[in-house]
N, C-alpha and C positions, 0 to 999 in steps of 0.2 A: 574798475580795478586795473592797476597796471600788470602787465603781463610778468612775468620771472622777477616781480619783485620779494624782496626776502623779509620775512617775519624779526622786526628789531630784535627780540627774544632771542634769536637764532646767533644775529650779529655778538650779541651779548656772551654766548652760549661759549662761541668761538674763541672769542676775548682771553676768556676764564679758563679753555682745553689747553691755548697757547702758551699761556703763563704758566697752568701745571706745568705743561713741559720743559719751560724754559727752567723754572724750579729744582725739578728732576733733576734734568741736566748738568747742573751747578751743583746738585749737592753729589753726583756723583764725580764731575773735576774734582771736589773738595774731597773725597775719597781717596783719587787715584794720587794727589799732589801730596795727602798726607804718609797715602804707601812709600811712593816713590821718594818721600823723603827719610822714613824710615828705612829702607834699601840702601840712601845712600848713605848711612851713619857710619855704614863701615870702612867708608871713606877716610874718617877725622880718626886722627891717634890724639890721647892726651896727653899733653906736654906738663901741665901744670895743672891739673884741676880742685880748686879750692870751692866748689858750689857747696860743700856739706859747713860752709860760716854762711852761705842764704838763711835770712830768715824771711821771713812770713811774709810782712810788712816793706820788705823789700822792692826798689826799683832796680830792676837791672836793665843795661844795654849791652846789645848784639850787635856785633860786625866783623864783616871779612876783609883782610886784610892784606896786601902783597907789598915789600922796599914799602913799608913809610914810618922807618926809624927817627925821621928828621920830624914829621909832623907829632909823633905818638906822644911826646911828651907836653906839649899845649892839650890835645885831643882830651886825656885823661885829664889835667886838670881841670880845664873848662867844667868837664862835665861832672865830675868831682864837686867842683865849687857850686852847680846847678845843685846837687843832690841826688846824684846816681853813686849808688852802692855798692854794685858789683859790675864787671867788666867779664863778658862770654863771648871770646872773640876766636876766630877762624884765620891760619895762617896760613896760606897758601903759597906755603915752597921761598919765601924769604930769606932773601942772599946778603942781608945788609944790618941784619942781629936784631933784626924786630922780633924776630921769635926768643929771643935769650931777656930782650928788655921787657917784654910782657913778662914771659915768665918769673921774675925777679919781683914785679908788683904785688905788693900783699893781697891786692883786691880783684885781681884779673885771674880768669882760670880760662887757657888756652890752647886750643886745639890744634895740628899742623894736619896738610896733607899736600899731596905734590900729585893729586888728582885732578883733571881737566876743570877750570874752574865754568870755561863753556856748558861743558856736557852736565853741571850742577844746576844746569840754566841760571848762568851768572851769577852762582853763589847763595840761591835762596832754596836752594834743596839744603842746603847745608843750614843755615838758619831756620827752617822750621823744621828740622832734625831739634837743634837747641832750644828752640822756641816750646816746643811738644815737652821735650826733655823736662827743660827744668823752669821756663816762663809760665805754666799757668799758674794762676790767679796773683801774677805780678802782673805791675803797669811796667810796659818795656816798651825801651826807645829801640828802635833797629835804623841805625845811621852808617856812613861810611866815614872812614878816619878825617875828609876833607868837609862834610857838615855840621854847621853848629846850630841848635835849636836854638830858636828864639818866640817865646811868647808872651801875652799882655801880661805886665809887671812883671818881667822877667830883672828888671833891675833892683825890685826891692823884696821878691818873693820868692821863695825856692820852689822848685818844682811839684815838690811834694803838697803845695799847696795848691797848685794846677789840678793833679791829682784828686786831691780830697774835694775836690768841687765837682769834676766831674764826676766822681763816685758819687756825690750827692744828688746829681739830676741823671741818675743812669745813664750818661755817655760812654761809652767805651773805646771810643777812637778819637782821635784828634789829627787834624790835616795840620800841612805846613806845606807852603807852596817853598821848592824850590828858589834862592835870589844868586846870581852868579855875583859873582863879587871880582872888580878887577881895579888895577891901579892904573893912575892917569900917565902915560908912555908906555914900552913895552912890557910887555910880565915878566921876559926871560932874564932882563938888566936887574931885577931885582935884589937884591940881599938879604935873602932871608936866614936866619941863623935858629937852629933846632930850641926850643922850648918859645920862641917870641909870638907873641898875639898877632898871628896872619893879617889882622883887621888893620893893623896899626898901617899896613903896607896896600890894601887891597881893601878901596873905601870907599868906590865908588861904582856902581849900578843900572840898570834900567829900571825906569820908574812907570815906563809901558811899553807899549808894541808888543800884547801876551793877546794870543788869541786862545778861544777857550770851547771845547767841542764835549758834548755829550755823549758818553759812551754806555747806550741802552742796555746791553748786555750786564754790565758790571755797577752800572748805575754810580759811577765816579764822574770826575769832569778832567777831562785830559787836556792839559797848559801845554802851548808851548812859547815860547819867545827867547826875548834877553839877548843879550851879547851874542852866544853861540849861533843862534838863527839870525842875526841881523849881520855876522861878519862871518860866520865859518861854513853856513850853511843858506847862505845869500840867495844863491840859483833853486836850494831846493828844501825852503823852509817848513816843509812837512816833513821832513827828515831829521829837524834838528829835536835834540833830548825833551824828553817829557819832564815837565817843572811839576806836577801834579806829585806829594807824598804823602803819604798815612803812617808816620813816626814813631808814634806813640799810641799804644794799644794796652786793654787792660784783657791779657790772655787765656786763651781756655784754650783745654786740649784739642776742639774741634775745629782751629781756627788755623788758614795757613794764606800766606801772598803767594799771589799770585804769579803777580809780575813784577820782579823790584819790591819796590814797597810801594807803587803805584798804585796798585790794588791787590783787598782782600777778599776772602770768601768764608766763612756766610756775608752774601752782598749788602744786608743790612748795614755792614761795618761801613759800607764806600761812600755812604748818606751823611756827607759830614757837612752839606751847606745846603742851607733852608733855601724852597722850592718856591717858597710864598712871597720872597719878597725880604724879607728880614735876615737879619743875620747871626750865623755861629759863630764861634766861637774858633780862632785858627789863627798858625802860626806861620813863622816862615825858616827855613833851614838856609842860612848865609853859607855860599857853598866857596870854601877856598880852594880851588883847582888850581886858578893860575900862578904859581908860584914856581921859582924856577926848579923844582926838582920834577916836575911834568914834562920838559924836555927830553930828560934822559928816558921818565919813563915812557912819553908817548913813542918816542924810536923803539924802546922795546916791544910796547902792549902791539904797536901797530905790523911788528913782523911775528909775535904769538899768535895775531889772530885770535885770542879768548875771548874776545869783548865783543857786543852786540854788536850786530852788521858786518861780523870779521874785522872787525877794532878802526872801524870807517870814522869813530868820531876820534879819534887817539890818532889817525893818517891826517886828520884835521887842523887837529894841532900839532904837528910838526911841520904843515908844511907852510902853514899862515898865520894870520894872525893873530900878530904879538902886541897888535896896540888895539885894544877894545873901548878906549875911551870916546865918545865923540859928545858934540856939543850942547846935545840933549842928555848926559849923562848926568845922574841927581850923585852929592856927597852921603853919606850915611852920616845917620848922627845916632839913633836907635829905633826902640821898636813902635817907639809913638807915631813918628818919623811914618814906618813903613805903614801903619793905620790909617794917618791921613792919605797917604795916597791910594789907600785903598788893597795893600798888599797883603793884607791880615785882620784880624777884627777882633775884638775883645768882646763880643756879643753882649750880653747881658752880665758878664763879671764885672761886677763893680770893685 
């Protein structure tokens, strides 16, 4: 018999203590995230609020918003033409009449506050305040005005039919990896004019260089790459944004993000790609950043300091670059496109 060897049982025993814990643990963050979000509701004044035409059946999306009068009116249609129904959006202190043009929309019902959008931890204290509100037992997208969803048959099928599939195999979350989207020469020479399809101008991508790391805690996969890590964040590519999102969720009141929409809690939700080898079902969010109205605001956001890291990715872009194309960069054509390479997968939906 080996001397202070330990009874497998034992090993086993330890296993199963740990994980209660870690269980515990998470369902009381998932407690204190939904106080704390509740605390902060008294933050958000309504401006416009039309949620009592919600019906039942509804898809709504959620976002916070600061200056992006110039993008809001592409934003809403896109998503419109998708098949989102209601518009629950957060306006944080907007000097440039994005809080007047929301409120005008018949389908938007909108919140103002000129509360620290840091101290809301980047604005998702404020959405799962809404989310709690008035998302359960909706499927809700939670995006920022610069993301556009995109997933398998998304050219011949409306969301709502996304939806009704996943309701049919009990899914309740759906990933969409983050895609930076940039035009071939600088972004800032661009011409972009208020309602035009960002894409038309910003069509071309990284089709790799994403490395991809397991986060045991939350049980999500955190991406990072693309343009930003390969030119803004060169020297310290662990630095650069996380591409990992959970966009689309079919909500209940117990449910809140975490971080961004990186990750949720209950962590079951963050299991959104098979472990075994095969694949789910997942999208990707074409992300229009670089468009010349980032200029003006990254000289802002980067002397606010609101934004993650004390707005170190907003001091980013203002001080370089402006040309993200290089010679391994793929064109976009759609979302087939981004399947083959592997950027998304249409799992089992035929």
């Amino acid at each position: 018999m080996v001397t202070g060897a330990r009874h497998p049982v034992f090993g086993e025993f330890r296993g199963f203590a740990v994980g209660l814990v870690s269980t515990y643990q998470l369902r009381l963050a998932r407690k204190r995230w939904r106080f704390r979000a509740f605390r902060k509701r008294r933050e958000l004044t309504a401006m416009q609020n039309r949620t009592d035409l919600i019906r039942r059946s509804d898809i709504l999306l959620f976002s916070t918003i600061r200056n992006e009068r110039t993008r809001l009116p592409y934003f809403l249609q896109y998503y419109r033409e998708l098949g989102v129904n209601h518009f629950l959006i957060v306006d944080n202190a907007s000097t440039d009449g994005s809080t007047e043009y929301l409120a005008a929309q018949p389908d938007v019902s909108v919140w103002t506050t000129d509360s620290s959008y840091k101290s809301a931890r980047y604005g998702i204290d404020w959405m799962n305040w809404l989310l709690l509100r008035y998302g359960s037992d909706h499927w809700t997208v939670v995006v920022d005005p610069d993301e556009f969803l995109v997933y398998p048959f998304c050219d011949s099928r409306p969301l709502r039919a996304l939806t009704d599939w996943l309701d049919a195999g009990g899914v309740r979350s759906f990933p969409a990896m983050l895609l930076d989207m940039y035009p071939k020469g600088p972004w800032k020479a661009l011409d972009y004019r208020e309602g035009q399809d960002p894409f038309r101008l910003l069509n071309w991508f990284d089709s790799g260089n994403y490395t991809i790391t397991p986060n045991e805690r939350y049980g999500n996969l955190w991406i990072q790459g693309g343009p930003r890590a390969r030119v803004m964040f060169a020297d310290q590519p662990e630095q650069a944004p996380a591409l990992n999102k959970i966009p689309l969720v079919r909500w209940r009141r117990d449910y809140v993000y975490v971080s961004s929409t990186h990750m949720l809690l209950p962590r079951g939700l963050n299991l959104v790609y098979d472990a075994w080898g095969g694949e789910k079902a997942s999208g990707c969010l074409l992300h229009a950043k670089f468009l010349p109205p980032l200029a003006s605001k990254a000289e802002e956001e980067a002397g606010r300091r609101e934004h993650y890291a004390s707005g170190a990715e907003y001091a980013a872009y203002r001080e370089g670059g402006e040309d993200l194309w290089c010679r391994w960069s793929e064109k976009y054509i759609n979302w087939r496109q981004l399947e083959i390479l592997g950027l998304m997968s249409k799992g089992n939906w035929a």
